[in-house]
C-alpha positions as CSV (number, residue, x, y, z in Angstrom):
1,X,0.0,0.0,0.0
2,X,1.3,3.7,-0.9
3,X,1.2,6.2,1.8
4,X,0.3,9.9,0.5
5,X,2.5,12.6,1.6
6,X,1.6,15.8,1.8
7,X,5.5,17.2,1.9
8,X,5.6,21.1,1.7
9,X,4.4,24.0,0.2
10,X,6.1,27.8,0.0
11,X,4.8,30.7,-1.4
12,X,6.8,33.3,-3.6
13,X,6.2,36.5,-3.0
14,X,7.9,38.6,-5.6
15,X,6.7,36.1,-8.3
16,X,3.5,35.4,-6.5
17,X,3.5,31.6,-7.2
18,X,2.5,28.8,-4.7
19,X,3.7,25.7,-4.5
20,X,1.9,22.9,-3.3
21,X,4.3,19.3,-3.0
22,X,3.0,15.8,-2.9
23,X,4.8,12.3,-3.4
24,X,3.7,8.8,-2.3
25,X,5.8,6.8,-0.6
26,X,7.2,4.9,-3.3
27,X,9.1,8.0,-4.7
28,X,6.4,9.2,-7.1
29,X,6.1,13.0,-6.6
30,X,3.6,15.7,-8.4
31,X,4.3,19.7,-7.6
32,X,1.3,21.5,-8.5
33,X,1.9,25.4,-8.8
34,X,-0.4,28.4,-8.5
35,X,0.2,31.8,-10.4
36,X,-1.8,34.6,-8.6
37,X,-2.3,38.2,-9.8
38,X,-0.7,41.3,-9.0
39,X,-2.4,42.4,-5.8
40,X,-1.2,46.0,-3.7
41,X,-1.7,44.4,-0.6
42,X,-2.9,41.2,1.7
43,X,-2.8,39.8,4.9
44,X,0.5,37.4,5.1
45,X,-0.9,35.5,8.2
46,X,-4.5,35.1,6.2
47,X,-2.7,33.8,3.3
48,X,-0.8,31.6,4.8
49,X,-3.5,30.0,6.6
50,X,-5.3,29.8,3.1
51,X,-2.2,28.5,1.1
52,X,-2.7,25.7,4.2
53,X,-5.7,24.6,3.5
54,X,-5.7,24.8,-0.2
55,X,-2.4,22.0,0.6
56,X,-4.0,19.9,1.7
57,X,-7.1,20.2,-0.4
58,X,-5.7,19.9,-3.8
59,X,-3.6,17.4,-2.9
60,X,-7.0,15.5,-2.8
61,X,-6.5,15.3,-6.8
62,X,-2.8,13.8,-6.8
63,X,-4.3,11.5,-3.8
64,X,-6.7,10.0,-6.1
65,X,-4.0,8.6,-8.5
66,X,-3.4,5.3,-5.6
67,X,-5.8,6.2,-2.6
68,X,-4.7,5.0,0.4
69,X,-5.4,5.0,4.2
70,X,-2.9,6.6,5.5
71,X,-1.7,10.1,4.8
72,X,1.4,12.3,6.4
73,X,1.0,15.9,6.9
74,X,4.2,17.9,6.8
75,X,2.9,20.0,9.7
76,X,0.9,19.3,12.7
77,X,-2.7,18.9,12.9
78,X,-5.0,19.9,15.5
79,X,-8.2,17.6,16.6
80,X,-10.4,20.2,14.5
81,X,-8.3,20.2,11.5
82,X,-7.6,16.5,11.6
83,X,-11.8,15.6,11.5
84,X,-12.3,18.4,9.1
85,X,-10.0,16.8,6.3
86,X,-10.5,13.1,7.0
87,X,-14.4,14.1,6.7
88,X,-13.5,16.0,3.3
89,X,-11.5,12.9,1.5
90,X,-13.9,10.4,2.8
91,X,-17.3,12.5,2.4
92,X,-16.3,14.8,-0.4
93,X,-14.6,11.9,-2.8
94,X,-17.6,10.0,-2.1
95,X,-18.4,9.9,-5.6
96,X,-14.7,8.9,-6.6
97,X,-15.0,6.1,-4.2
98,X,-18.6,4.6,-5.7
99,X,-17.2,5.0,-9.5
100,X,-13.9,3.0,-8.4
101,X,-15.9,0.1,-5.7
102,X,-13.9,2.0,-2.6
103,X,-15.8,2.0,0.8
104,X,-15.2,4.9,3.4
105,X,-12.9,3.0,5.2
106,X,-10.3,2.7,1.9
107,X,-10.1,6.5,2.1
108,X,-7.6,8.8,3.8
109,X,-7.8,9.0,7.7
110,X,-6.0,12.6,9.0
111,X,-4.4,11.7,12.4
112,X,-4.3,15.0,14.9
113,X,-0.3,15.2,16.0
114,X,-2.1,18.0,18.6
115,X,-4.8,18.0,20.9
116,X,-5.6,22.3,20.9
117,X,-5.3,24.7,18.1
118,X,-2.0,26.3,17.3
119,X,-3.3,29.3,15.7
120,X,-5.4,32.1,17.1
121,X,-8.3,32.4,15.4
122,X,-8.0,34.8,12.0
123,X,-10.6,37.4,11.8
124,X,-11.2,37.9,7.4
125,X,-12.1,41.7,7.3
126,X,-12.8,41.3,3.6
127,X,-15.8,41.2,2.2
128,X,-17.4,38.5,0.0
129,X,-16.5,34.5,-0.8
130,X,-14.2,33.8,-3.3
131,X,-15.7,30.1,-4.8
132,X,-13.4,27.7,-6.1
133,X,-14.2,27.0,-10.1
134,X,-13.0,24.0,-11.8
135,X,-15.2,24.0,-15.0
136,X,-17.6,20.7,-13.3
137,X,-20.7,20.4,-12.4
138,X,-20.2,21.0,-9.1
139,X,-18.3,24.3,-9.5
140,X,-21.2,26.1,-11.3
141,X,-23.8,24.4,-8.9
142,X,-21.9,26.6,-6.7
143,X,-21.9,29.8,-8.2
144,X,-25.6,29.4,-9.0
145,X,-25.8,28.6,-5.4
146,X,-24.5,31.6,-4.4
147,X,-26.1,33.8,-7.2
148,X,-29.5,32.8,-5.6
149,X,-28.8,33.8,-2.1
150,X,-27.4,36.8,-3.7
151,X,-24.0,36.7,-1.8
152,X,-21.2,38.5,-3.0
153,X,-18.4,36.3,-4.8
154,X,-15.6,36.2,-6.7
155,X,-15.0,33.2,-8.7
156,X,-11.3,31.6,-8.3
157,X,-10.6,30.0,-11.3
158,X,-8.2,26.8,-11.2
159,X,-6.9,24.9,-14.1
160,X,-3.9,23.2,-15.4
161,X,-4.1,24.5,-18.9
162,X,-1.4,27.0,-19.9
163,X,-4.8,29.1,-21.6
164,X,-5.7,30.4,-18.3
165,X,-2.5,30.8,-16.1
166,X,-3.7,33.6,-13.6
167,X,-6.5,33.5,-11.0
């Protein structure tokens, strides 16, 4: 069996690229990067936070290529954060798992390394909710979602193709 590893991720800041790393444990590795646009100013400790969980949520596509069990997290996990992203591979590949005859139990398990948060709660002073957008169905069942209750979004666009390199 291959364990997943979520090994590291860093954020350029004068290029404005993120890095996300992943390998299994046989030596097979995938790097996914992440161009953003120019932007005057952010919040370092909010993006960091963000760049977090987008690690360990894309990885959920490179995951899918041998799902396994067991997962390692280059960075501690909380009790919180550790439910949170068990519930997301098992709950949120659910289809995945049907199309390919995996039960819940086949998918990743997130074990907490730490009992308490380490981080204070952020406070996002922003305003709206930027919405993740793939091109599937699920993406624009999300933005029609939102449309509906009338909330204020901004779409972030992800893709792989070298047509739309920017968010």
């Amino acid at each position: 069996m291959n364990r997943f590893i979520f090994q590291s991720y860093e954020f350029d800041h004068h290029n404005r690229v993120a890095q996300f790393h992943y390998s299994f444990d046989d030596g097979r590795r995938f790097k996914e990067s992440i161009q953003f646009s120019t932007v005057s100013s952010y919040d370092e400790a909010a993006l960091e936070r963000a760049l977090q969980l987008a690690f360990i949520l894309i990885g959920a596509s490179y995951y899918k290529t041998f799902p396994s069990t067991e997962v390692t997290v280059s960075f501690p996990l909380d009790d919180w954060q550790a439910s949170f992203f068990t519930r997301v591979y098992q709950e949120g590949l659910s289809q995945f798992a049907f199309e390919n005859q995996l039960h819940r139990e086949d998918l990743a398990t997130f074990e907490a390394t730490e009992s308490k948060p380490r981080d204070a709660e952020l406070v996002y002073e922003g305003s709206g909710i930027a919405a993740l957008q793939s091109g599937g169905k699920d993406s624009l069942l999300t933005a029609v979602l939102l449309q509906e209750k009338r909330s204020d979004f901004a779409g972030w666009y992800l893709s792989s193709s070298a047509q739309y390199p920017h968010i």
